[in-house]
Jmol script that loads the backbone (N, CA, C; Angstrom):
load data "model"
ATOM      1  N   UNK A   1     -56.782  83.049  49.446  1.00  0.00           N
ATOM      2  CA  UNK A   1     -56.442  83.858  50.609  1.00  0.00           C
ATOM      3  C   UNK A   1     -56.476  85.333  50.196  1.00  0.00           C
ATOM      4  N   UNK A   2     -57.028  86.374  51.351  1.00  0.00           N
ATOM      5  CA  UNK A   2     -57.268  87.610  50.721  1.00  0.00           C
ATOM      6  C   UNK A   2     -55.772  88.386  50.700  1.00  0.00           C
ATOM      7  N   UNK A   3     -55.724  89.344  50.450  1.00  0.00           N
ATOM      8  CA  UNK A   3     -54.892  90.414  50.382  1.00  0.00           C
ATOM      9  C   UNK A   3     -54.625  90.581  51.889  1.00  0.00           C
ATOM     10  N   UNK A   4     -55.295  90.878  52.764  1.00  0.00           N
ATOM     11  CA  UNK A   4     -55.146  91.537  53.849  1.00  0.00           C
ATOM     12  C   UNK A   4     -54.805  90.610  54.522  1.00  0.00           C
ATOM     13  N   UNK A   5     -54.997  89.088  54.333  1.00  0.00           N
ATOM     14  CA  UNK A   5     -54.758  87.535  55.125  1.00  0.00           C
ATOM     15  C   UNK A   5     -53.493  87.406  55.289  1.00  0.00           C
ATOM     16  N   UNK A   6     -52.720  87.944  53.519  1.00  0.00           N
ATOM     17  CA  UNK A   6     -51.174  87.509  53.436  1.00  0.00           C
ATOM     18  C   UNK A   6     -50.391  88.337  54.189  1.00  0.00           C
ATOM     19  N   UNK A   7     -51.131  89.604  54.262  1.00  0.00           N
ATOM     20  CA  UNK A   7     -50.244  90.759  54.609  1.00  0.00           C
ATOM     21  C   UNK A   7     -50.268  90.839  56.406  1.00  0.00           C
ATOM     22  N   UNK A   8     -51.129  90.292  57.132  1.00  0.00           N
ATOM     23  CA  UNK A   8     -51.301  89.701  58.198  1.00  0.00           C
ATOM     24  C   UNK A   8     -50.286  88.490  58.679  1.00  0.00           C
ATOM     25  N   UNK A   9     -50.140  87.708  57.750  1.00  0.00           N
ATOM     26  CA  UNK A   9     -49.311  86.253  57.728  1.00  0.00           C
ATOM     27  C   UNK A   9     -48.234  86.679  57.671  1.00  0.00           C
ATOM     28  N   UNK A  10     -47.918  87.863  56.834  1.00  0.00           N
ATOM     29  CA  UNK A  10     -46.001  88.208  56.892  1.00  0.00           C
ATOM     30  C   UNK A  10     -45.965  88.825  58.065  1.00  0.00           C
ATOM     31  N   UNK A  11     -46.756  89.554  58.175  1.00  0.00           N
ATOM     32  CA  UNK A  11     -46.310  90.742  59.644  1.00  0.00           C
ATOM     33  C   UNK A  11     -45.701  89.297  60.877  1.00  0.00           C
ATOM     34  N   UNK A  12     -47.245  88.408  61.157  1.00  0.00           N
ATOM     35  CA  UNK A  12     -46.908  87.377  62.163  1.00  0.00           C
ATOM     36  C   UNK A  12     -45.956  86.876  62.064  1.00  0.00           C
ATOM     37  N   UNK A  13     -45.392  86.174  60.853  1.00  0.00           N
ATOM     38  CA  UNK A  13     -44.475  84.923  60.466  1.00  0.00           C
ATOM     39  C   UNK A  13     -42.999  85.497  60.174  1.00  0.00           C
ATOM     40  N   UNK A  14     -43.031  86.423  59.281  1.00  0.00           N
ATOM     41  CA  UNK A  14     -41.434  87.028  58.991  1.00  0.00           C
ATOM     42  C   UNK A  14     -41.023  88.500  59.769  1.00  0.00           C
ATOM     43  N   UNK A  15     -42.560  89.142  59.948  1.00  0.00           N
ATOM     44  CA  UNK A  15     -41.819  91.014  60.549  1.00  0.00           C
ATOM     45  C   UNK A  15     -41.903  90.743  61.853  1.00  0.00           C
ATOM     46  N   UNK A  16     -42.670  90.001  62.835  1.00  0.00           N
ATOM     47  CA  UNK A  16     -42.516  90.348  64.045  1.00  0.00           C
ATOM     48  C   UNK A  16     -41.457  89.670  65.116  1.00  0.00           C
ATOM     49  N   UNK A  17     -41.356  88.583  64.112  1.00  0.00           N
ATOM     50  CA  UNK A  17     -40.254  88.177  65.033  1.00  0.00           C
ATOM     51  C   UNK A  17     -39.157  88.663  64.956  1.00  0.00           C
ATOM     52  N   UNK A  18     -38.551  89.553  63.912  1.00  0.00           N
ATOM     53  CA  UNK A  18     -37.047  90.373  63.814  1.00  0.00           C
ATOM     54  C   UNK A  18     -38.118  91.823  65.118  1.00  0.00           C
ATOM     55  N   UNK A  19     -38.903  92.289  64.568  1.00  0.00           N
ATOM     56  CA  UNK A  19     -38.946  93.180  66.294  1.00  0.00           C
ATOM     57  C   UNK A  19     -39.346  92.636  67.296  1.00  0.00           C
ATOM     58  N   UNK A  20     -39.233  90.952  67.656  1.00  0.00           N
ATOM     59  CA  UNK A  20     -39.091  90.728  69.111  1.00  0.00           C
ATOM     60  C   UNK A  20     -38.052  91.279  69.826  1.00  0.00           C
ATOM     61  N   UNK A  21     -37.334  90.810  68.951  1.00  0.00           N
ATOM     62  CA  UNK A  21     -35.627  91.070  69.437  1.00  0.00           C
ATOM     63  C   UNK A  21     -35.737  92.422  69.803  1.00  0.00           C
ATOM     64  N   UNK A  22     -36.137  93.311  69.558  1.00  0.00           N
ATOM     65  CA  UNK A  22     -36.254  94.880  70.387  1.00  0.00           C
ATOM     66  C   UNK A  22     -37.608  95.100  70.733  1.00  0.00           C
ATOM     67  N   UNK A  23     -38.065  93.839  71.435  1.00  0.00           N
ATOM     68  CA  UNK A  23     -39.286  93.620  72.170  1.00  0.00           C
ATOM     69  C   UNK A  23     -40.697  94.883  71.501  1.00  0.00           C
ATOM     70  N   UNK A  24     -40.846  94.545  70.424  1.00  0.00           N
ATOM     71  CA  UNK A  24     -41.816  95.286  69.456  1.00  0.00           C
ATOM     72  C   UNK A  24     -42.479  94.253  68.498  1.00  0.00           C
ATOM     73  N   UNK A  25     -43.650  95.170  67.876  1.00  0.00           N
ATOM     74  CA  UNK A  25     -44.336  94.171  66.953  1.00  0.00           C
ATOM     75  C   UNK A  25     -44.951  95.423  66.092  1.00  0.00           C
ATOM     76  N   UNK A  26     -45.665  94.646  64.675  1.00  0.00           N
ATOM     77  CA  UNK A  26     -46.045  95.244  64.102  1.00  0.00           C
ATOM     78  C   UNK A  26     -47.387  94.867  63.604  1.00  0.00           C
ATOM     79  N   UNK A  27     -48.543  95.793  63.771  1.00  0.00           N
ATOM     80  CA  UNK A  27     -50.181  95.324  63.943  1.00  0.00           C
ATOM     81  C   UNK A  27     -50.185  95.735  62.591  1.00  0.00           C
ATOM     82  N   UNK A  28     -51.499  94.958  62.105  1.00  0.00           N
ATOM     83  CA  UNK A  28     -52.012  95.442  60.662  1.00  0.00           C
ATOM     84  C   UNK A  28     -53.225  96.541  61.385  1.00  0.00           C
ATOM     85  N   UNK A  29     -53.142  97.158  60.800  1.00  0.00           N
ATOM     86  CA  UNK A  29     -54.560  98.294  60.597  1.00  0.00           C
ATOM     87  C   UNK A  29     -54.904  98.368  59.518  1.00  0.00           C
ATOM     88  N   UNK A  30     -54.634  98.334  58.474  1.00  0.00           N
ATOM     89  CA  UNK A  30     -55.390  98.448  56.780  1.00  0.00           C
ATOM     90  C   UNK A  30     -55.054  98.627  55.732  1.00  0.00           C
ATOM     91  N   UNK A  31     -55.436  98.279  54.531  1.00  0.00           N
ATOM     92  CA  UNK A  31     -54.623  97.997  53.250  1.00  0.00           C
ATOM     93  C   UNK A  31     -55.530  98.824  52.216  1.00  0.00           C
ATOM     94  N   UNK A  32     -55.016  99.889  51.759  1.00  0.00           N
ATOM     95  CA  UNK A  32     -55.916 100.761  50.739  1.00  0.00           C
ATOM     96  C   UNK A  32     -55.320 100.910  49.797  1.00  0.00           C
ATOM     97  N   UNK A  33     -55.392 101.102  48.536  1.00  0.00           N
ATOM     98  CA  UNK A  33     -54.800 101.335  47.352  1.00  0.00           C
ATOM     99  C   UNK A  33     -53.543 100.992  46.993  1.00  0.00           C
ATOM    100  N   UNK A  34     -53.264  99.489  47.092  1.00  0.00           N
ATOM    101  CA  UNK A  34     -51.467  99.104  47.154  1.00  0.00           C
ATOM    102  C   UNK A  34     -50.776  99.647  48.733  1.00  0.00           C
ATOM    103  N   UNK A  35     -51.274 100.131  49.406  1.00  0.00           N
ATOM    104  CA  UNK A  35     -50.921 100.440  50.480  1.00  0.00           C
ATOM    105  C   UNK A  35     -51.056  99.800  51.897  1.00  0.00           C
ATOM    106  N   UNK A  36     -49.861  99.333  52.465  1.00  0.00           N
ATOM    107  CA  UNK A  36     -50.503  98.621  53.622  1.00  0.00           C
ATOM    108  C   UNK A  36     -49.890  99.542  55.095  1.00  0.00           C
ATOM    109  N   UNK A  37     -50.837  99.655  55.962  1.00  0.00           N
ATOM    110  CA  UNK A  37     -51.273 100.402  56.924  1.00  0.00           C
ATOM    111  C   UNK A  37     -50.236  99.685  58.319  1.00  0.00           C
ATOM    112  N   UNK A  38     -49.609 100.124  58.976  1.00  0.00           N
ATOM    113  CA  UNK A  38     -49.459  99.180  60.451  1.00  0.00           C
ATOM    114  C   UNK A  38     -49.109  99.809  60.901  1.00  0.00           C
ATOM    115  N   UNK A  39     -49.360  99.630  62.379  1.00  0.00           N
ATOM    116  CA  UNK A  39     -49.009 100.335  63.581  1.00  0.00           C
ATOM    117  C   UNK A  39     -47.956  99.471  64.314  1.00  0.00           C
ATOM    118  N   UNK A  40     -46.834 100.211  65.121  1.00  0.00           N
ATOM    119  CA  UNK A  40     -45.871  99.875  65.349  1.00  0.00           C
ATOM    120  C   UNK A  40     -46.024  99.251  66.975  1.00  0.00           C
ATOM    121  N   UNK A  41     -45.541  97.860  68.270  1.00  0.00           N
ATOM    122  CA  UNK A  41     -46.189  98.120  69.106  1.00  0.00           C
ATOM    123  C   UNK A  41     -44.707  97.877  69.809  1.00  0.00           C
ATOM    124  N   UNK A  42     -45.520  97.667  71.355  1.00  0.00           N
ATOM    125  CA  UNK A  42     -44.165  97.670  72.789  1.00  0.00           C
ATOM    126  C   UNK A  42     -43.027  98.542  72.499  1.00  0.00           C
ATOM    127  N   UNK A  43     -42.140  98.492  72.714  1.00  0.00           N
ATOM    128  CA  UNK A  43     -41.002  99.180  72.609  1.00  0.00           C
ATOM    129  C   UNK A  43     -40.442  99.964  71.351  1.00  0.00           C
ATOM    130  N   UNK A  44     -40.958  99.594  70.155  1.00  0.00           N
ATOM    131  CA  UNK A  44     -41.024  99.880  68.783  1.00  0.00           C
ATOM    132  C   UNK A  44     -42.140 101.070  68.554  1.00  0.00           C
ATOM    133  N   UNK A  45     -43.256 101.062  69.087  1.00  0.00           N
ATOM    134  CA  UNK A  45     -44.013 102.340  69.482  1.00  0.00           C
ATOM    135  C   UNK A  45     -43.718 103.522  69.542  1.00  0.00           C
ATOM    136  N   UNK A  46     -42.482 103.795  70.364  1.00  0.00           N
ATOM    137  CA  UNK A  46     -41.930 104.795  71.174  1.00  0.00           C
ATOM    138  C   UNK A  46     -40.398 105.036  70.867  1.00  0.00           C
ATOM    139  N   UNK A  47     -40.257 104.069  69.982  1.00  0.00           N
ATOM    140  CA  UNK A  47     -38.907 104.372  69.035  1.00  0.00           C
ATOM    141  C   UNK A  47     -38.561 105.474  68.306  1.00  0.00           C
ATOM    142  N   UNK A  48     -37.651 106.321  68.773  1.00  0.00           N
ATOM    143  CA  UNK A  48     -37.394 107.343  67.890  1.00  0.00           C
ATOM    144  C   UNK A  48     -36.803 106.992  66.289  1.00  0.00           C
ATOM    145  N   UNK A  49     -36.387 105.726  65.988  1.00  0.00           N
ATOM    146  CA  UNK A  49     -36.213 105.322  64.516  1.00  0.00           C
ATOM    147  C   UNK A  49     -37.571 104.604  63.771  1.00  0.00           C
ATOM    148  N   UNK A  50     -38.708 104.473  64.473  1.00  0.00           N
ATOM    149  CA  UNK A  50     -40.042 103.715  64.458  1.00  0.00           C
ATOM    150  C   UNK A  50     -39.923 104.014  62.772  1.00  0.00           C
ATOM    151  N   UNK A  51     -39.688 104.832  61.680  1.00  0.00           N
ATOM    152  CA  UNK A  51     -40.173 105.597  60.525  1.00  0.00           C
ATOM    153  C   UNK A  51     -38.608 104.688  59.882  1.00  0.00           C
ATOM    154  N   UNK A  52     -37.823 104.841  60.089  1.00  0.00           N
ATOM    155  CA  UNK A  52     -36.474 103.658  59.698  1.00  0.00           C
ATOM    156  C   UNK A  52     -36.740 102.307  59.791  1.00  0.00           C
ATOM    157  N   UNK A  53     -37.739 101.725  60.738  1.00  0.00           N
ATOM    158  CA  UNK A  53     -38.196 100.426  60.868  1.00  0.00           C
ATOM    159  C   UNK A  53     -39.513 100.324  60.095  1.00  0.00           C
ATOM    160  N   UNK A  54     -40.105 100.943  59.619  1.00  0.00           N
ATOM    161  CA  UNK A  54     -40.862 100.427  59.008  1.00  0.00           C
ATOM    162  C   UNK A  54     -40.623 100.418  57.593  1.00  0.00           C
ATOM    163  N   UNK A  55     -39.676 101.362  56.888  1.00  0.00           N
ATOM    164  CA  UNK A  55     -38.603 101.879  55.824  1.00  0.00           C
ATOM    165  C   UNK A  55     -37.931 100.339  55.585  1.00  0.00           C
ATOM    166  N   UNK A  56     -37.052 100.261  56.471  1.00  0.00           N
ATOM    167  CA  UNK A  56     -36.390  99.464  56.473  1.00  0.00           C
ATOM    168  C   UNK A  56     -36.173  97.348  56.703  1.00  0.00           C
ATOM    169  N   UNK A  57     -37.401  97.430  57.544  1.00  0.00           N
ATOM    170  CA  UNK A  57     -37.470  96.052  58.331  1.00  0.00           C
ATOM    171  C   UNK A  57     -38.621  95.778  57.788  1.00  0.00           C
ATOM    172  N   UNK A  58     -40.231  96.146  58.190  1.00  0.00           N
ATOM    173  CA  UNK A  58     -41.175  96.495  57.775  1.00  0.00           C
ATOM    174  C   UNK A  58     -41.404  96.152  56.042  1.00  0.00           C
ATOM    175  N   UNK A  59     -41.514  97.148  55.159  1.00  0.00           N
ATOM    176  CA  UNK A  59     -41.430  97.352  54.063  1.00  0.00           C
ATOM    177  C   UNK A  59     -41.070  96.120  53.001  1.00  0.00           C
ATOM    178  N   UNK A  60     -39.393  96.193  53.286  1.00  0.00           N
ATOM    179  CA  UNK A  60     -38.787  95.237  52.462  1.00  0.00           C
ATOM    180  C   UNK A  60     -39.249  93.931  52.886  1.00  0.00           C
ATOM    181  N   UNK A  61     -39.711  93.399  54.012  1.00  0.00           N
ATOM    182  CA  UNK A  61     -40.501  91.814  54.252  1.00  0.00           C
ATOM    183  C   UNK A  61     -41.515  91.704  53.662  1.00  0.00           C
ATOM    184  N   UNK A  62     -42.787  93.148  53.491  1.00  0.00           N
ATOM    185  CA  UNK A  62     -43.545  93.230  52.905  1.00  0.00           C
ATOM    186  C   UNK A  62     -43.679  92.993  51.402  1.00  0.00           C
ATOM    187  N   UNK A  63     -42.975  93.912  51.265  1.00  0.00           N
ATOM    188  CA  UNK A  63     -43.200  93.872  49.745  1.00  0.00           C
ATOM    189  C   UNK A  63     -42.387  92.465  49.075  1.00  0.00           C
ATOM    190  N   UNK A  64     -41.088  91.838  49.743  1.00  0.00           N
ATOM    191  CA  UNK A  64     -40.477  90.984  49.573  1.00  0.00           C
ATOM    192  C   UNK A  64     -41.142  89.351  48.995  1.00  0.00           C
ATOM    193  N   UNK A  65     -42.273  89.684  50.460  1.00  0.00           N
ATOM    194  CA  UNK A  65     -43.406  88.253  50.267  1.00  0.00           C
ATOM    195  C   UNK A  65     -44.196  88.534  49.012  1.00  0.00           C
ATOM    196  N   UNK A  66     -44.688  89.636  49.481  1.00  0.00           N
ATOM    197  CA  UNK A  66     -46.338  90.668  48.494  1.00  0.00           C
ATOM    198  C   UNK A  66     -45.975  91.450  47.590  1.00  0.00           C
ATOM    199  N   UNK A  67     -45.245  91.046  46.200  1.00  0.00           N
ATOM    200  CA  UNK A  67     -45.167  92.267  45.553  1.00  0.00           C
ATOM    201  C   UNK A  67     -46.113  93.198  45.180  1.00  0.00           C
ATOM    202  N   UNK A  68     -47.359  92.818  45.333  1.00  0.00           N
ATOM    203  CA  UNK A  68     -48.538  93.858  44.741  1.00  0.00           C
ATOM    204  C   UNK A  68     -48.597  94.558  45.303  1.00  0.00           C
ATOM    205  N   UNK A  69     -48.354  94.795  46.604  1.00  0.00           N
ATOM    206  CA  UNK A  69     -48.059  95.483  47.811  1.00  0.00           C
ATOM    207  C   UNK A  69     -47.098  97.066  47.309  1.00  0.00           C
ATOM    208  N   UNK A  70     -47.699  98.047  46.796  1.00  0.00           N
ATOM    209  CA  UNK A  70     -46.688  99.205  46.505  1.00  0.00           C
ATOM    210  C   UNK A  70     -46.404  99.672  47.975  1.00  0.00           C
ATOM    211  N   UNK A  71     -46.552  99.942  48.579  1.00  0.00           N
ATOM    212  CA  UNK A  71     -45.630 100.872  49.564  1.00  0.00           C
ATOM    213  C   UNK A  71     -46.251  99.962  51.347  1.00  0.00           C
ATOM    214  N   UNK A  72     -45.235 100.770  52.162  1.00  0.00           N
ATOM    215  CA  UNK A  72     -45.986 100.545  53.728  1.00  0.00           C
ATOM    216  C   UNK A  72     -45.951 101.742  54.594  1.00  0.00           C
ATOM    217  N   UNK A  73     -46.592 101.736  55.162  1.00  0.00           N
ATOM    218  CA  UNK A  73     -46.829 103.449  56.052  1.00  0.00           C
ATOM    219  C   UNK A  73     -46.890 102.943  57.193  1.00  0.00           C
ATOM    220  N   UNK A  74     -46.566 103.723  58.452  1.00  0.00           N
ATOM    221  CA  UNK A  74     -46.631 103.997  59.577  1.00  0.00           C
ATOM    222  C   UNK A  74     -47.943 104.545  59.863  1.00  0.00           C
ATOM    223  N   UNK A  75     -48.787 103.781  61.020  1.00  0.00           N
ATOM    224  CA  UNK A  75     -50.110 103.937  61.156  1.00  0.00           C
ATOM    225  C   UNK A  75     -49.288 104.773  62.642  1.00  0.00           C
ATOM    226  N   UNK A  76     -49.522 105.905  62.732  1.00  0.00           N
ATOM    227  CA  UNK A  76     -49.108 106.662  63.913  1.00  0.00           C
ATOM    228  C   UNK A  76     -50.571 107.215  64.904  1.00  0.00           C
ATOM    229  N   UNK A  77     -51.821 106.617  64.596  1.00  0.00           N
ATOM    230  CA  UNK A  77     -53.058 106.835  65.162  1.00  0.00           C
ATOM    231  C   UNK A  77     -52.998 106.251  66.527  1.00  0.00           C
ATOM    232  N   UNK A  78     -53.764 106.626  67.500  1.00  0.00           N
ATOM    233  CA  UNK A  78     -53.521 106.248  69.122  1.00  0.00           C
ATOM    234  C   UNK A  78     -54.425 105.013  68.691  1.00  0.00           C
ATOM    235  N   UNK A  79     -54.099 104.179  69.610  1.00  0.00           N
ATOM    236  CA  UNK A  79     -55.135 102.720  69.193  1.00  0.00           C
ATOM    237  C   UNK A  79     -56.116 102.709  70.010  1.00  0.00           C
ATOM    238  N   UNK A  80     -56.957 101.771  70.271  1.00  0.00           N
ATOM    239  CA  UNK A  80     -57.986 102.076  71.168  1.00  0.00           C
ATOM    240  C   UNK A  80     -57.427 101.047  72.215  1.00  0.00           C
ATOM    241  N   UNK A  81     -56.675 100.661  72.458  1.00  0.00           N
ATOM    242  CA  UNK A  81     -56.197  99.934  73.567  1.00  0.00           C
ATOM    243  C   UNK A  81     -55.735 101.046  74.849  1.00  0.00           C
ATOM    244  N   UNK A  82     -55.109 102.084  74.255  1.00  0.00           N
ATOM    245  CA  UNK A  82     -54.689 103.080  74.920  1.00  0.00           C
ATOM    246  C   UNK A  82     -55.406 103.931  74.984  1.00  0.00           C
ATOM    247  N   UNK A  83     -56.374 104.619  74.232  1.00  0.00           N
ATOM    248  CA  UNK A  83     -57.661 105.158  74.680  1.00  0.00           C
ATOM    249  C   UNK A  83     -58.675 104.609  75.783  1.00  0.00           C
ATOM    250  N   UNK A  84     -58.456 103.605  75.577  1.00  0.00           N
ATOM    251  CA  UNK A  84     -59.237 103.084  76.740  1.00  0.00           C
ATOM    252  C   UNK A  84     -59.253 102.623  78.138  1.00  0.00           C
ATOM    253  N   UNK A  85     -57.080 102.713  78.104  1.00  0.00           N
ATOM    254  CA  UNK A  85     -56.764 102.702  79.482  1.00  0.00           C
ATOM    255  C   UNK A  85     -56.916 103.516  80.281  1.00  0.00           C
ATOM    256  N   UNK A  86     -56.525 105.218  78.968  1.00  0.00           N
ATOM    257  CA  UNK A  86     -56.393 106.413  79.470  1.00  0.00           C
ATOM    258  C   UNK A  86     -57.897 106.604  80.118  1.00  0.00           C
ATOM    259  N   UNK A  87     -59.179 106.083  79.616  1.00  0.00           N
ATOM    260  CA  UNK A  87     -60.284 106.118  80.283  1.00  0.00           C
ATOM    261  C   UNK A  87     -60.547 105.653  82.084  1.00  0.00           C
ATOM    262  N   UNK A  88     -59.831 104.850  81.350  1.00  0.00           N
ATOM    263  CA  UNK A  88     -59.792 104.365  82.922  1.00  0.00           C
ATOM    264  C   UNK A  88     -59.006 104.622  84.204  1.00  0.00           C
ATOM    265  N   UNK A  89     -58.205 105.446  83.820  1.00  0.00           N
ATOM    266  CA  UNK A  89     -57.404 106.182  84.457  1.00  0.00           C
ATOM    267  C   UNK A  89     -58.163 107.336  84.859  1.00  0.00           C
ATOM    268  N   UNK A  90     -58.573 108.508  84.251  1.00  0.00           N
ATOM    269  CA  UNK A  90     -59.737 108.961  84.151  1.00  0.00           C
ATOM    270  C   UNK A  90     -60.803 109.240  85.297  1.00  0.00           C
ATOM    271  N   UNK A  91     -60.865 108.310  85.022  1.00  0.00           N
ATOM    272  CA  UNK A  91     -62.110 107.540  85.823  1.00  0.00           C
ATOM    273  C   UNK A  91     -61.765 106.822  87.012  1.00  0.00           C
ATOM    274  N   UNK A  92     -60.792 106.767  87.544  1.00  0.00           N
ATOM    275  CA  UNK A  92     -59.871 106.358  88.924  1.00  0.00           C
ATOM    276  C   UNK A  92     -60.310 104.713  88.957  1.00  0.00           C
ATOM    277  N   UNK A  93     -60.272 104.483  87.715  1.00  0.00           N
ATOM    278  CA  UNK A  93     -60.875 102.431  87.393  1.00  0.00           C
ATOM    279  C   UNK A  93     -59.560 101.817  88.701  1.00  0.00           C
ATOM    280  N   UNK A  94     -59.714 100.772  88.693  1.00  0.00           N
ATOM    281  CA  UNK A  94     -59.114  99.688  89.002  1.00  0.00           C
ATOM    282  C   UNK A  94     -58.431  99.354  88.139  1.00  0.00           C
ATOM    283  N   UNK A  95     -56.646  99.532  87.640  1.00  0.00           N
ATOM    284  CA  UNK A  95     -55.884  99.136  86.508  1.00  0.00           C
ATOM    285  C   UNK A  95     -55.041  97.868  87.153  1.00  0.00           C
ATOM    286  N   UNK A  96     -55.527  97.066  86.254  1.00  0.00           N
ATOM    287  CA  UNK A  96     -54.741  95.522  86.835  1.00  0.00           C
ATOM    288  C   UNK A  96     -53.660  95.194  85.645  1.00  0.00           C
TER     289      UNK A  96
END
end "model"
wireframe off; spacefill off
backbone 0.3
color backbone group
């Protein structure tokens, strides 16, 4: 199993279900140099402690499962899910 498989498998299996409970999740975006990448989602997004949760909740599951895993960062990049609504908004689309 790769690096990026396990680090995928903890987010699903052990990190996201402690941020259901504050109706949030945590996406992988990418793993570079001991470093793993995620973006924060739903309600956890827009969290003013978002940088404490990933410190705190985040991190220690990570590295807990993955020790090779040196650190975790906050992927704070707009995703393209939301780029692409904002398009459509935009663009006076039909938002269903």
């Amino acid at each position: 199993m790769s690096v990026e498989t396990e680090i995928k498998k903890i987010l699903e299996d052990r990190v996201n279900p402690l941020l259901a409970k504050h109706y949030g999740a945590a996406e992988f975006t990418g793993y570079e140099d001991g470093v793993v990448y995620v973006r924060l989602t739903g309600a956890c997004s827009t969290c003013p402690a978002a940088q404490f949760t990933i410190e705190d909740v985040v991190r220690a599951e990570v590295k807990a499962a993955l020790p090779a895993v040196d650190d975790v960062a906050l992927d704070t990049s707009v995703s393209s899910d939301i780029i692409d609504f904002a398009k459509r908004i935009l663009n006076k689309e039909e938002i269903l």
